[in-house]
Structures are given as C-alpha cells and as structure tokens.
C-alpha positions in Angstrom: -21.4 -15.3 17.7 -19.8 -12.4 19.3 -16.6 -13.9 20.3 -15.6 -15.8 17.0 -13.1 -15.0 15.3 -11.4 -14.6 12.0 -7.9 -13.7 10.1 -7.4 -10.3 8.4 -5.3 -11.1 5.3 -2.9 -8.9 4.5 -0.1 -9.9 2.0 1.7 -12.7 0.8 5.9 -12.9 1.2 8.7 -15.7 1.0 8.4 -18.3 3.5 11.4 -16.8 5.3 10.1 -13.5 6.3 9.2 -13.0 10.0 6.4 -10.8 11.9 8.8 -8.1 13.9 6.9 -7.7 17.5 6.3 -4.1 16.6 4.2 -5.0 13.8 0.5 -4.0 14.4 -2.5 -5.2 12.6 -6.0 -3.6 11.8 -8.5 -3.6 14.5 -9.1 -1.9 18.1 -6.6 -2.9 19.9 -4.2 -3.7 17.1 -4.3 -7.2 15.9 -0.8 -9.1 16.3 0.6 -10.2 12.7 1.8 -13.6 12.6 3.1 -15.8 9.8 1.2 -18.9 8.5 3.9 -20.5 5.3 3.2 -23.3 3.3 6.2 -24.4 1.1 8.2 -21.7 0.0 5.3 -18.6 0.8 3.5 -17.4 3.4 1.0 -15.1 4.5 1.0 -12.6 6.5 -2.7 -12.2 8.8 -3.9 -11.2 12.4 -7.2 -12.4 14.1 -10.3 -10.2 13.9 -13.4 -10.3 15.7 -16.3 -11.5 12.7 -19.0 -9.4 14.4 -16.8 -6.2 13.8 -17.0 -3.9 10.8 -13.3 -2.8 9.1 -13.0 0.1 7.0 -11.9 2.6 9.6 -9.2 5.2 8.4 -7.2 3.6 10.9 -7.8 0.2 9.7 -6.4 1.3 5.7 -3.7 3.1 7.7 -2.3 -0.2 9.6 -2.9 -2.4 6.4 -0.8 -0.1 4.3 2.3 0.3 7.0 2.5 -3.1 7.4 2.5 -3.7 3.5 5.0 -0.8 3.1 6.9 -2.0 6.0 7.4 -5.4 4.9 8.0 -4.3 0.9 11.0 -2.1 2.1 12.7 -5.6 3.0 11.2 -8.3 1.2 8.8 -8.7 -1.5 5.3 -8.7 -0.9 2.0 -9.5 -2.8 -0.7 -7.6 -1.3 -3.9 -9.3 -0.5 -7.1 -6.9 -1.1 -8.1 -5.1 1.7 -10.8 -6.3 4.2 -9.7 -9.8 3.0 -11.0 -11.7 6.3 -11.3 -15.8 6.2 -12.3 -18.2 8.9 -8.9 -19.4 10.1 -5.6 -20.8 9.2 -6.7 -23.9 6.8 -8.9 -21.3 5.0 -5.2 -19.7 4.2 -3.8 -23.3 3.3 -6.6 -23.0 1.4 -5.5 -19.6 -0.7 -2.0 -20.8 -0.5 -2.1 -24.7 -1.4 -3.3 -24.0 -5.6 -1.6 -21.2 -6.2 1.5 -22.0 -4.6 3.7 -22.0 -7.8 2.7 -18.4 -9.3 2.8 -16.9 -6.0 6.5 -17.9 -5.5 7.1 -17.1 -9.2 5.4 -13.3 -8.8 7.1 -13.0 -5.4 10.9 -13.7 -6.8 10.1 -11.4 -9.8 9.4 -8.3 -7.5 12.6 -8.9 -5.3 14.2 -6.0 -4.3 11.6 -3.7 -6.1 9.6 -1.2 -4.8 6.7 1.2 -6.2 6.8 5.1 -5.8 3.4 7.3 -6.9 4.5 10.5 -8.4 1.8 12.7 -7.8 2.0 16.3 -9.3 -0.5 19.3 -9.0 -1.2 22.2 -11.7 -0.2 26.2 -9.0 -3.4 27.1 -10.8 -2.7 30.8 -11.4 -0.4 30.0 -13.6 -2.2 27.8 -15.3 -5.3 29.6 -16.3 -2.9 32.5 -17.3 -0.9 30.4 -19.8 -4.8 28.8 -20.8 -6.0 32.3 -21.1 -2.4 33.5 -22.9 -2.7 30.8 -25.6 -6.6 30.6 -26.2 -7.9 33.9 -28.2 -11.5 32.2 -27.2 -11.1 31.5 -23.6 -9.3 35.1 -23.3 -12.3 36.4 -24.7 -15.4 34.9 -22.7 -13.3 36.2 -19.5 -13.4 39.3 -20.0 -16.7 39.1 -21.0 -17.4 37.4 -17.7 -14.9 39.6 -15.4 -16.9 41.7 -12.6 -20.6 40.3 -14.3 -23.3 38.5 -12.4 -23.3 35.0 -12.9 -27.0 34.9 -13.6 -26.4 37.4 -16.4 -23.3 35.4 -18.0 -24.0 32.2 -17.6 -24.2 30.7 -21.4 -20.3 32.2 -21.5 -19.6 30.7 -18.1 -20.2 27.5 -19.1 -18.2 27.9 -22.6 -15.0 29.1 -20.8 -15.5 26.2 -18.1 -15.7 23.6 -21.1 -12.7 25.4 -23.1 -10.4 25.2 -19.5 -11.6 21.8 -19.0 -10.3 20.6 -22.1 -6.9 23.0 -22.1 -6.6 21.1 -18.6 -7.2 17.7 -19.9 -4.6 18.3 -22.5 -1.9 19.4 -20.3 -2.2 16.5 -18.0 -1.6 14.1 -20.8 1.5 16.1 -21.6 2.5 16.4 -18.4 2.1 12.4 -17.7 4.1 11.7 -20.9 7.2 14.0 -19.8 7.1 13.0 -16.2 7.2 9.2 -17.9 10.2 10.4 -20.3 12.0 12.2 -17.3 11.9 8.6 -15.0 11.8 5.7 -18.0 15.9 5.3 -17.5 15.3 4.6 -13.5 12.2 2.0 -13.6 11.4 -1.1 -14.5 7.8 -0.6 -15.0 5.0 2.1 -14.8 1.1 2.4 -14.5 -0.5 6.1 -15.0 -3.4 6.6 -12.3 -6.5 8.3 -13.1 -6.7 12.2 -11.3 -7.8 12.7 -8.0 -8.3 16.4 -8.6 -9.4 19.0 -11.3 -6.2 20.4 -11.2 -4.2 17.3 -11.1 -0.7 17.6 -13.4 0.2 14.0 -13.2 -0.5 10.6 -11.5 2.0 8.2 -12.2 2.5 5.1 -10.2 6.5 3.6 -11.3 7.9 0.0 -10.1 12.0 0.6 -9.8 14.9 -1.5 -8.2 16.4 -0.1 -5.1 19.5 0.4 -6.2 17.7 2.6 -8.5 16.0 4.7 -6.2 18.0 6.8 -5.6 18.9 7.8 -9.3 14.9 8.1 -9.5 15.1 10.6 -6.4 17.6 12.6 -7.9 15.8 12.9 -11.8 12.5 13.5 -10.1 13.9 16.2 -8.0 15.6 17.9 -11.3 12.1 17.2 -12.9 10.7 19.2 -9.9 13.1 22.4 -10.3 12.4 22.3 -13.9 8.5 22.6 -13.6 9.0 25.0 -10.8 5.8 27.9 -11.2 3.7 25.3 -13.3 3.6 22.6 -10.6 4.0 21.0 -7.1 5.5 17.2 -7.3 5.2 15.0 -4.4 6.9 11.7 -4.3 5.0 8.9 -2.0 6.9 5.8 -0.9 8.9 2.9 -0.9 5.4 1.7 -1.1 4.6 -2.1 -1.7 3.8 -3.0 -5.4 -0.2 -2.3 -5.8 -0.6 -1.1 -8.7 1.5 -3.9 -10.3 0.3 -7.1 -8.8 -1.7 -8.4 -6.3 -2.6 -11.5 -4.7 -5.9 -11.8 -5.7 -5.3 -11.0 -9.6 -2.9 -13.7 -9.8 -5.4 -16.5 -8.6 -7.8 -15.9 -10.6 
C-alpha cells in the first residue's frame, strides 16, 4: 500500500543517548530520528514510506551525518545502510538476542572515533622518479615520445604494465610508512583498497579522542614530509565502519 510505512535503521548507541531535534533522517522530506531502547541499547531509526526507493546521494549523505554526528559524542554501531524493517517490534526484534554483545561492542568503542587517511600520488612526479629508477620503462618512452599510438602500441602496453607495477609497489610502501608514521596515536587500523590508479594510501585508523589531536599533528608532519610526492587528506571524526558494525556482530 502506498501509505505504509516502515523504520530506516540507522545505528545502534547506549540507551541514554537522545535524538537532538535538528537531527534529520533519509527520505524527502527528512525523516525525524527517534530512539526505540531496550535494556541498556537502543536504536536509532526514522519512518520511511515502503513504496519508496532509497539510495539517493542524499539519502547516503543524511545516513552518514547522523552516524558521524552521533559518534562525535557517544559510541555508535552502524546498522548497514538501506536497513528498513516493519516497525518498532521488528527492532525489539534485532535488539532483544543480541542485547549482550551489542552493549559489550558499544562500551569497547567509547570515546573512539575512526579517521580515513586518504593520500594521492602528484603524478608528475611520480612517473619521473618511475622513469629515473627503471632503465626499461626510461627506455620504451622514448621510444614512445611524439610516435603514433597505432605504430607503438606493443611498447605502449609494456611501459603501461612496468608503471602499473612501479605504482603498485609504491602504494604498499607508502601504506606501510603512513601505518608507521600514526601506530603511536591509534588503537587500531584497517588498509582500504584504492579508489584511484594513482592512489598513495588508503588507510582507515580507529584512535581515542584524547588522541586526536596527537594524530592531527603526526599526520600533518607526515604531510610536509611527503610534500612533491603526495596530497594527504584526512576525513573525519567519522563513526567506526570499517571496525564494527551492527550487522557483523549478529551474525
């Protein structure tokens, strides 16, 4: 039916967290975010029309500041997105078995939060150090330089594959001395696949916040160092997603 309704579920906190008024759900109009608890946890949902489709940027944008919001004061489990069930005892429902590992996971990531280090090859400078430290891959560019494609194409390919691999070898060095520079600062970290050819590193890191600010500062030295090789952006106080989530824990 057109006018039934469900609950978007967004994240699991301690029973003592409140919706602030401000806070604005997924949906058009924004869904309000209320609080169903049971025992010492709770969830935190808004109603959604069934007959409606999510997956709107806007949508991942709302369920993401409300997540972030809410891990900057208290812990949070995220629930996966598009997470919709029927109603409140359909909560009870998620709630009720699990009750005991929720609470456990939920005081174990008190007053943490993640950051994603995210850092990008300036890649000039990286095909000239390539080019400066590979005899071969010097080689089939020059061969290649000013030539028609059609006419250099078996070389093309060669110096693509050698550059590809160079690249590939960077970024796991890169990864390893980002983890060194910001192991004394974090609890915990998890290395996240590339989301470009020219990634340099992709490190999500779980750290206490009386820590963050110690990270800040090593990251920003890390930065400076790498200056010419690299961009580094730093995203967050983000909630914990690439270290738990709700639906991991039950199974």
């Amino acid at each position: 039916m057109a006018d039934e309704t469900g609950l978007f579920v967004y994240g699991l906190v301690p029973a003592d967290v409140e919706a602030t008024p401000d806070a604005a759900g997924v949906g058009d109009p924004p869904g309000e975010v209320t609080v169903i608890r049971h025992g010492d946890i709770a969830a935190l949902v808004s109603a959604v029309p069934l007959d409606t489709p999510l997956g709107r940027s806007a949508d991942l944008r709302a369920y993401q500041d409300l997540l972030d919001g809410t891990a900057a004061v208290a812990p949070v489990l995220p629930v996966r997105f598009g997470t919709v069930v029927t109603g409140p005892d359909a909560v009870l429902d998620l709630l009720r078995p699990h009750h005991d590992r929720f609470a456990a996971a939920l005081a174990e990531f008190e007053g943490r939060v993640q950051y994603v280090v995210h850092g990008r090859f300036e890649e000039r400078a990286l095909l000239r150090g390539i080019l400066d430290e590979n005899p071969t891959a010097a080689r089939l560019a020059e061969q290649v330089r000013g030539r028609a494609e059609a006419a250099t194409r078996e070389p093309r390919i060669r110096l693509g594959e050698l550059i590809s691999q160079a690249v590939e070898l960077r970024r796991e060095t890169e990864n390893r001395r980002l983890l060194d520079a910001s192991a004394e600062y974090v609890v915990s970290t998890q290395l996240r696949p590339p989301s470009h050819e020219m990634d340099a590193a992709h490190v999500a890191v779980l750290v206490d916040t009386d820590r963050e600010a110690a990270l800040v500062d090593a990251l920003e030295e890390y930065a400076q160092d790498r200056r010419g090789l690299l961009r580094l952006r730093l995203l967050g106080p983000l909630a914990p997603y690439d270290f738990v989530a709700a639906h991991q824990l039950a199974g």
